[in-house]
N, C-alpha and C positions, 0 to 999 in steps of 0.2 A: 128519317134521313138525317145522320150523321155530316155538321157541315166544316169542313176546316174555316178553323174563324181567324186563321191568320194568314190567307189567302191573300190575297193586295187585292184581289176581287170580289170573292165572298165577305170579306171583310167590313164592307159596306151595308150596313141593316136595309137600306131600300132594297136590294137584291133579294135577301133574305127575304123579305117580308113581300116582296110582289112573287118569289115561286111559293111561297104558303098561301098567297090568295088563288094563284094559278093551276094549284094542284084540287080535281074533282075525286074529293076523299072518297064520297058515296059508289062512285065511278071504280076506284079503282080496288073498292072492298069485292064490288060483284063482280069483275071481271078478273081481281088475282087471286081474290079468298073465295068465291064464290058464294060470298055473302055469310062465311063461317065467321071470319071478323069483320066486325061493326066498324063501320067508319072512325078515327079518332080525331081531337079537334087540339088549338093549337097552345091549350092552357095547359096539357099534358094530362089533364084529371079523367080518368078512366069513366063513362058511362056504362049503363047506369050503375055498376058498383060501387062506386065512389060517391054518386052525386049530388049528395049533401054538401059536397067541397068546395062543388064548381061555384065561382065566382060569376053571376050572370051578366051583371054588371060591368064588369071588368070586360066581358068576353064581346057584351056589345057594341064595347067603342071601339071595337075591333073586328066590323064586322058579325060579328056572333063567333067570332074565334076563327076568324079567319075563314069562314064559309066561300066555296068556290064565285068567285067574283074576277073572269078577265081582265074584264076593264079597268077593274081598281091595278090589279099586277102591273096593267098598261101604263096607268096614271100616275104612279107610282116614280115608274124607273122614267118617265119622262121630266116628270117633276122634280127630279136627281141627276136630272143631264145625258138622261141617256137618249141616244136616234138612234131610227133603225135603218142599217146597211142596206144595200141593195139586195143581201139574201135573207132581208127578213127580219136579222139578226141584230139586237139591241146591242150598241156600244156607247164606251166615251173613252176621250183619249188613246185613240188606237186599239182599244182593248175590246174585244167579242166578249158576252156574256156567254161564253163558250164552256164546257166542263165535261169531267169525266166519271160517273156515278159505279164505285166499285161493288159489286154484287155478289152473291154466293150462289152461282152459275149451276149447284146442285139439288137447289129448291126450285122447281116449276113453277110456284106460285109467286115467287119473290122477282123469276124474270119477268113473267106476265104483267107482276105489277109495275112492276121499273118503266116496261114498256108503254103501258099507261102513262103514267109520269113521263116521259120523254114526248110521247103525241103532244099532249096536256102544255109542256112548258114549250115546246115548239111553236105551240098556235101564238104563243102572249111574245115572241122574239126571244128563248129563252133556251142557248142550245147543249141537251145534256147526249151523251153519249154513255152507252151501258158497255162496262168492263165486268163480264159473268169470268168470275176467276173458277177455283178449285177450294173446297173448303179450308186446306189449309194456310196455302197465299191469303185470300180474302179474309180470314179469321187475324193472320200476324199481323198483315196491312192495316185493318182496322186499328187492331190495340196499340201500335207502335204510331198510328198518326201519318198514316203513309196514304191521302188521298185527299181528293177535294170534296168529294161528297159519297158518301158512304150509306147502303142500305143495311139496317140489323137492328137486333132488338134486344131491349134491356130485360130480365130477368124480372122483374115486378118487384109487387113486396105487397104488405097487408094493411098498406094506405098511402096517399097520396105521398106523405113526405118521404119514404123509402124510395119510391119512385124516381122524384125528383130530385133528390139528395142525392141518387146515382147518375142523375144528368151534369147535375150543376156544382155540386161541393168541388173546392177548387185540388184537395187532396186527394180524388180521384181520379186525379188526371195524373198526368207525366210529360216528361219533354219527348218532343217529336223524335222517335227509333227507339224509344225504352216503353214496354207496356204499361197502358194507364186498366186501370180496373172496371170502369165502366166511362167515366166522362171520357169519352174517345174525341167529341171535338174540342177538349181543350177550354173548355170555358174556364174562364176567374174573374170572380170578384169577390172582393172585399166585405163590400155590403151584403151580398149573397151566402156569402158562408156566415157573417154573421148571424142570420135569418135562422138557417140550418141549426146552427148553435145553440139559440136561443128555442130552437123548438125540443131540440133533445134535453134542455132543462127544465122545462117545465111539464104539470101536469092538468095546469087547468086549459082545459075545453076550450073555451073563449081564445086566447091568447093563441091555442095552434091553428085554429081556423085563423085570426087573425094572420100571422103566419103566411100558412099557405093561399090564403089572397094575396099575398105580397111577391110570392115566390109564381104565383100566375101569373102576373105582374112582369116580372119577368122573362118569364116563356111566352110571353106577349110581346112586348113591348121589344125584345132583342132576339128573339129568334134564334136562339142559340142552335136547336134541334128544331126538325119539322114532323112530327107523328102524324101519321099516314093512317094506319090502321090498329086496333087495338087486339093485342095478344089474346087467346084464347086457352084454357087449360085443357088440348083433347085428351080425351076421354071415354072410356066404354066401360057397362057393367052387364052384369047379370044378375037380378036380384030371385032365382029359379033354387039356388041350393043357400046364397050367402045374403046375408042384410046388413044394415050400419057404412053403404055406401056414399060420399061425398054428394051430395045433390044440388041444384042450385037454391033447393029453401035450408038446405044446410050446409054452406059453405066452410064448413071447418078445419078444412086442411086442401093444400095445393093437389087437388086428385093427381095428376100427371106420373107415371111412376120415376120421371126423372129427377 
């Protein structure tokens, strides 16, 4: 979930951070993916392919990365001033935690999921509404910054910091009505793209793990994106006439023929 972080509402990391405790990843893998993709968690570091990366540490003082916990979502936005309205609904200063989650209304699996999410952030006083557009509204709207929170997904890469370098680097973004490249909510910082920088000069091991514990750190601690589910590469072969296909003990190229 793509979040406008210039919101006057989302803007607030307590919000953030109580719909990432409020969201039941496990939940909403088996009932939108049907258990095709794996749950993902909220350091951004891809299981198990990745997971040398994961920072555990890190992940723990946060829950274990944000593991389905309502009451923490609850304690959260209470502890930040928020009450809940007579419909339920967490506010402060006049303001519903009210919102509108833009969707690609041509994937079956991406409303199911939304829908999920929407039950999910309902129960904690937390009111989202699913806007299923047409792929190519939903596709400009995301790039050009046209939403408050937005379901899609990043293209990967072949390690953590490609991943997250397309979340967070502040040069892939753009100003709100001109397309950004991948950072669609608009994240910057200063110290963060320094991270990035520093990781593309170097070669020693040590120092990029260093690194991207830092950059989890981040996707921790500010919530910029909330990963839901983790991308899958589908996939079919036949190994009856042809062989030297893509496998999961030999991961050598993006099978997908896209």
């Amino acid at each position: 979930i793509f979040v406008d972080l210039k919101d006057p509402v989302l803007s607030d990391v307590a919000v953030r951070q109580a719909m990432a405790y409020a969201i039941d990843r496990p939940r909403v893998s088996t009932i939108g993916e049907y258990g095709y993709e794996p749950p993902a968690n909220q350091t951004g570091i891809i299981k198990p392919t990745f997971a040398s990366w994961y920072d555990s540490s890190a992940a723990a003082q946060y829950g274990n990365a944000y593991a389905y916990n309502p009451s923490k979502a609850e304690s959260i936005l209470s502890a930040a001033g928020y009450t809940k309205g007579s419909d339920g609904t967490f506010e402060k200063n006049g303001k519903e935690l009210s919102f509108t989650i833009i969707n690609n209304g041509g994937y079956s699996d991406w409303v199911a999921s939304v829908n999920v999410i929407q039950s999910e952030l309902a129960a904690v006083g937390i009111k989202v509404t699913p806007d299923n557009l047409s792929q190519t509204t939903w596709n400009t709207d995301v790039l050009d910054g046209h939403f408050q929170l937005a379901y899609d997904a990043e293209s990967g890469g072949p390690g953590p910091y490609y991943e997250l370098r397309q979340l967070l680097y502040s040069q892939n973004s753009a100003p709100i009505g001109s397309s950004a490249s991948s950072n669609w909510e608009r994240y910057s910082s200063k110290s963060t793209d320094a991270l990035l920088n520093q990781y593309a000069a170097t070669t020693s091991k040590s120092d990029q793990q260093h690194i991207v514990d830092q950059l989890e750190q981040v996707m921790l601690a500010d919530v910029p994106v909330i990963p839901i589910t983790e991308q899958v590469g589908w996939y079919q072969y036949d190994t009856q006439h042809l062989g030297g296909w893509v496998t999961p003990s030999d991961p050598y190229a993006s099978p997908a023929q896209y």
